[in-house]
Every structure is written in structure tokens, then in C-alpha cells.
Residue frames as a rotation matrix with the C-alpha (Angstrom) as fourth column:
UNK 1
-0.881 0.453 -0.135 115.20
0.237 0.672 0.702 122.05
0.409 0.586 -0.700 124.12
UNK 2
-0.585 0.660 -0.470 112.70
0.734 0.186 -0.653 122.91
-0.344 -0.728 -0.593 126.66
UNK 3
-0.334 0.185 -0.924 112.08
0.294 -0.911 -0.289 126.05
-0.896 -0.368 0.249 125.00
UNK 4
-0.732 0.396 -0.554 111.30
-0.673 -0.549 0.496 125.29
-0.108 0.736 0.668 122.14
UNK 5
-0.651 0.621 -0.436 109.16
0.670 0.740 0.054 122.39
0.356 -0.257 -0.898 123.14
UNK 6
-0.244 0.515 -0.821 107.10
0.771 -0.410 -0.487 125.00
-0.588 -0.752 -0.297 124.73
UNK 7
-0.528 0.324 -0.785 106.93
-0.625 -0.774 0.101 126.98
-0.575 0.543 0.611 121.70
UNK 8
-0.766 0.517 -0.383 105.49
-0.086 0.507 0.858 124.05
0.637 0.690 -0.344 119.30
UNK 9
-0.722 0.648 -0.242 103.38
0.619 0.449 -0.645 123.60
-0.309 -0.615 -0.725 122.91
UNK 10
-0.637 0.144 -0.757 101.96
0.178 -0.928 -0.326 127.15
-0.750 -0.343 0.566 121.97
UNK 11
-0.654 0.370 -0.659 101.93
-0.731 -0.085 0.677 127.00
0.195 0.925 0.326 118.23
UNK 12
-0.875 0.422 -0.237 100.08
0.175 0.732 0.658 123.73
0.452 0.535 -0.714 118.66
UNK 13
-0.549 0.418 -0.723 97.55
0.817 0.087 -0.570 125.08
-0.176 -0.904 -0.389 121.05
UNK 14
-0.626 0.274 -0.730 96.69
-0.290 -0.951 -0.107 128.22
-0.724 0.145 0.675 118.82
UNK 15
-0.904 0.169 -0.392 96.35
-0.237 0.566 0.789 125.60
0.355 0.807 -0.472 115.75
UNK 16
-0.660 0.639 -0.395 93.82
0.683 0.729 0.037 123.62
0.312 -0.246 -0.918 117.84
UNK 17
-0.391 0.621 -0.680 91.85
0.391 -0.557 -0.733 126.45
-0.833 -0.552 -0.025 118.96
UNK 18
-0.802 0.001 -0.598 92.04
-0.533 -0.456 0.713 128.08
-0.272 0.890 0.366 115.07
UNK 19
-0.841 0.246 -0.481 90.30
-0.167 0.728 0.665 124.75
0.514 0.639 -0.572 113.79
UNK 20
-0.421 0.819 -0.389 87.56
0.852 0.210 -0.480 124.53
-0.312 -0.534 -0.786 116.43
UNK 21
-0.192 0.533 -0.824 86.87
-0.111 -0.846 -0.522 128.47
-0.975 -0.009 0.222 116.09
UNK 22
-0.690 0.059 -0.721 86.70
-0.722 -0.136 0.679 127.77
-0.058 0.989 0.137 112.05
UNK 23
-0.597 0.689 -0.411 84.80
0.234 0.639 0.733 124.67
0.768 0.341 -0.543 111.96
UNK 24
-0.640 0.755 0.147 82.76
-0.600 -0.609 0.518 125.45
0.480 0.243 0.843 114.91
UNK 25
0.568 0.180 -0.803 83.07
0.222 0.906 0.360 122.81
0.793 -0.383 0.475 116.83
UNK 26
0.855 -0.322 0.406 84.35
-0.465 -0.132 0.875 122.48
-0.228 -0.937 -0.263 120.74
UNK 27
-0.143 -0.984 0.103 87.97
-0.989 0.139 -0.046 122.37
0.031 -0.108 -0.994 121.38
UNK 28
0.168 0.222 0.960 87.20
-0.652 0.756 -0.061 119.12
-0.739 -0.616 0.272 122.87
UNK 29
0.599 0.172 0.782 87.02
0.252 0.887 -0.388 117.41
-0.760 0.429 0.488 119.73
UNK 30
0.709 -0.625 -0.328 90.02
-0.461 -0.059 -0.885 118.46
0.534 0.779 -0.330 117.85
UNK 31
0.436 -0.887 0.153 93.24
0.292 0.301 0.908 116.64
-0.851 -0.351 0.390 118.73
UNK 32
0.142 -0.729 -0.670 96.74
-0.908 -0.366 0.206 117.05
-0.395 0.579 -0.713 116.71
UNK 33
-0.722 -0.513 0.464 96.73
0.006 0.665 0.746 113.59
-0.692 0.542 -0.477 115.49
UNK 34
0.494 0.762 0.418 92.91
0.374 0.248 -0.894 113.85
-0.785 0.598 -0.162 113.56
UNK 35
-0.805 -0.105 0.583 93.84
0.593 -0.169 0.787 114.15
0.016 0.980 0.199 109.59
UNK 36
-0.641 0.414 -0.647 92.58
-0.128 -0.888 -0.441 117.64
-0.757 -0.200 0.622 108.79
UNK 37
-0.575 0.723 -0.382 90.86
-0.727 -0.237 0.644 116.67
0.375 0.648 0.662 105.57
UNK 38
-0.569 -0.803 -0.179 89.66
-0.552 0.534 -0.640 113.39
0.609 -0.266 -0.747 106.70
UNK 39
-0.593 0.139 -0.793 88.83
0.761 0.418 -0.496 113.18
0.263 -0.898 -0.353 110.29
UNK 40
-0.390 0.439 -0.810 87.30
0.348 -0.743 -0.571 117.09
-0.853 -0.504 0.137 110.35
UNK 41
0.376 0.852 0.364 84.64
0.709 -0.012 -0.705 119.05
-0.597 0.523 -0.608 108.19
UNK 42
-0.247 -0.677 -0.694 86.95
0.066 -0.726 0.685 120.78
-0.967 0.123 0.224 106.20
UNK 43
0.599 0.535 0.596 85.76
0.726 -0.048 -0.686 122.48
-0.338 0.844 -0.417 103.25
UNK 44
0.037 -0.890 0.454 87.95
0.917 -0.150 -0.370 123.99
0.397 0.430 0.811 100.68
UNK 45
0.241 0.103 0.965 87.01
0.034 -0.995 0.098 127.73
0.970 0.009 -0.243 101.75
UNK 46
0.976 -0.019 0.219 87.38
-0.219 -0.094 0.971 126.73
0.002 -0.995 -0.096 105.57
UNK 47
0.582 -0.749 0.315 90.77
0.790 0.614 0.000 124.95
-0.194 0.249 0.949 104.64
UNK 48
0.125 0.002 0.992 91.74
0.751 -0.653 -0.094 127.91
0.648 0.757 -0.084 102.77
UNK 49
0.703 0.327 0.632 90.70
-0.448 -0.486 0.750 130.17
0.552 -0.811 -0.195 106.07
UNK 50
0.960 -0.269 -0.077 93.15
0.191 0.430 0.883 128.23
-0.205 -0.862 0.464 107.95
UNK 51
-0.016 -0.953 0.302 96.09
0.970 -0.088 -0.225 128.79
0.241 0.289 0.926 105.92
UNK 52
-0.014 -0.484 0.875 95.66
0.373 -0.815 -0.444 132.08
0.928 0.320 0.192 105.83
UNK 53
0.904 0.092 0.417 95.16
-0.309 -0.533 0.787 132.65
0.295 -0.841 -0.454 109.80
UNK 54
0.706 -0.700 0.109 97.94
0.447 0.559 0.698 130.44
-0.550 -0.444 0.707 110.22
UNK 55
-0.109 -0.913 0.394 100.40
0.947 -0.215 -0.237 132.37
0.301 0.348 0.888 107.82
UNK 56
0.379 0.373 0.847 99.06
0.216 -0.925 0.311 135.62
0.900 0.066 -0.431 109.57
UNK 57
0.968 0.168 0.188 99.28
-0.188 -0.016 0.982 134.99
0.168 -0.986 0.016 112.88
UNK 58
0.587 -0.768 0.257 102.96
0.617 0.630 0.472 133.45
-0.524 -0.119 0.843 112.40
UNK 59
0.655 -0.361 -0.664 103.86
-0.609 -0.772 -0.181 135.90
-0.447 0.522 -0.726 109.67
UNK 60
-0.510 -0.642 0.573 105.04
0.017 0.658 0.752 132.92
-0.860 0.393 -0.325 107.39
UNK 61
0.163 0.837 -0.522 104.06
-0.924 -0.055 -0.377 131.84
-0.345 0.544 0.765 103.91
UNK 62
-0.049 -0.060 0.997 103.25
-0.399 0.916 0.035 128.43
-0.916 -0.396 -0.069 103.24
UNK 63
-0.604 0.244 -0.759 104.01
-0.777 0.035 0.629 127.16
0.180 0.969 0.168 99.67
UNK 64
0.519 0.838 -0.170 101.48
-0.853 0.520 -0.041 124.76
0.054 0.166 0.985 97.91
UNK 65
-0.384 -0.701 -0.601 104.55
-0.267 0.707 -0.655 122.31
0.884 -0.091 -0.459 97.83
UNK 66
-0.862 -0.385 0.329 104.51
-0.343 -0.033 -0.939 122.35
0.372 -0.922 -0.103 101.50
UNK 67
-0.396 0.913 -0.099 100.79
-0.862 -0.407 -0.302 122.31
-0.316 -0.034 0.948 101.88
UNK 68
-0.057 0.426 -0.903 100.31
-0.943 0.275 0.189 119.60
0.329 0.862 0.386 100.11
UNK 69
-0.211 -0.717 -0.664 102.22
-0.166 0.696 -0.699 117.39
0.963 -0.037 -0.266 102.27
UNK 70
-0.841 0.057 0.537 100.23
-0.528 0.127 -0.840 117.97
-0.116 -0.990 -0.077 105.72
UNK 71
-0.315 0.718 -0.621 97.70
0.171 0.686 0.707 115.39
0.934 0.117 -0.339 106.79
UNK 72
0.086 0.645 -0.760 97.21
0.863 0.332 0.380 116.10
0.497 -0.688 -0.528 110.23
UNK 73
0.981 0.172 0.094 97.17
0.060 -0.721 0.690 118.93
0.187 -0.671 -0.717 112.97
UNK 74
0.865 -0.499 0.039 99.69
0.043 0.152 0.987 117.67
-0.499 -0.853 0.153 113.93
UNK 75
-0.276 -0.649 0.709 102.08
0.961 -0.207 0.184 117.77
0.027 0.732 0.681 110.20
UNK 76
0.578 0.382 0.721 100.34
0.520 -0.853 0.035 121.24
0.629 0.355 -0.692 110.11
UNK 77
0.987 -0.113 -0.111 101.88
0.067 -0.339 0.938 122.19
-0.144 -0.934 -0.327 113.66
UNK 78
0.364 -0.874 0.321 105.48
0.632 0.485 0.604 121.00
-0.684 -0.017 0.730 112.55
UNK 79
-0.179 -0.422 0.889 105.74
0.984 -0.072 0.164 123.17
-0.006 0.904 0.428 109.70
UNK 80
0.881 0.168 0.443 104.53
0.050 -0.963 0.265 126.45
0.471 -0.212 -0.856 111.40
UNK 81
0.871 -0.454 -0.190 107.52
0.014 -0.363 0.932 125.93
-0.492 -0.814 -0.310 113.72
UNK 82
0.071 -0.948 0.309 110.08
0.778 0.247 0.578 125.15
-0.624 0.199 0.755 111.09
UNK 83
-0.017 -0.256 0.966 108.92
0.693 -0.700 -0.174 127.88
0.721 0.667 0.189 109.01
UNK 84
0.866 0.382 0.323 108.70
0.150 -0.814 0.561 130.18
0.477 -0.438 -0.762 111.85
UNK 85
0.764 -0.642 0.065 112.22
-0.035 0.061 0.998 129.31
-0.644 -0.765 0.024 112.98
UNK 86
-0.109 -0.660 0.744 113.67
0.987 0.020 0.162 130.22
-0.121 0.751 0.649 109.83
UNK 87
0.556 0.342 0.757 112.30
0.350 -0.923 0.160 134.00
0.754 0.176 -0.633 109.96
């Protein structure tokens, strides 16, 4: 368990760094519980820009099904590791 607790520690720690370097804002003020549309300045084209670093960087693809269904950093974080632990 420890190990993969330490991967989601990773994935979530790239996630949060992704979303500051896209919006432009200091780490500091992302957390994994803020609701990505929400709580942060997400416009569709930045939005957009995240999926696609996040299905690069992971080498995953995220359907729109799937997509549809995250609200936070933290739903966003959960579903890189389950789709990345299926590859």
C-alpha cells in the first residue's frame, strides 16, 4: 500500500504544480480539494491544456465520459492513477 500511496503522492504533486504553472498562480494557492472549475480560473482553453499535459505526461487518454465526472484536483488526481494503473 505504501507504494502506491506514494505514487498518487507524486501524481498529485505534478497535478498541483501543472495547475499553478497553467493558471499562473503560486503553488501556494492550489490545494487538491479546490473544484477545478469553480474554485480556480479555469478557462475552457486552459482546462483543455490540462488534459492534455495530464494525458501526456501519464501517457493515458481520458474519455469525455470520465472527464465529465471530475470536480476537484483531487477527482482529477484519482483518475490519473486508476487510468495509469491499468496501462
Amino acid at each position: 500500500m505504501g507504494d502506491s500511496d506514494g505514487r498518487r503522492d507524486s501524481i498529485k504533486s505534478d497535478i498541483l504544480s501543472t495547475v499553478a504553472d497553467i493558471l499562473e498562480i503560486s503553488p501556494k494557492d492550489v490545494t487538491s480539494d479546490l473544484a477545478i472549475i469553480d474554485d480556480l480560473p479555469f478557462d475552457s482553453l486552459k482546462l483543455y491544456e490540462l488534459v492534455i499535459s495530464v494525458e501526456e505526461k501519464y501517457g493515458i487518454r481520458l474519455p469525455d465520459e470520465v472527464l465529465d465526472e471530475i470536480r476537484t484536483i483531487d477527482d482529477l488526481v484519482d483518475v490519473v492513477v486508476g487510468f495509469s494503473n491499468k496501462e
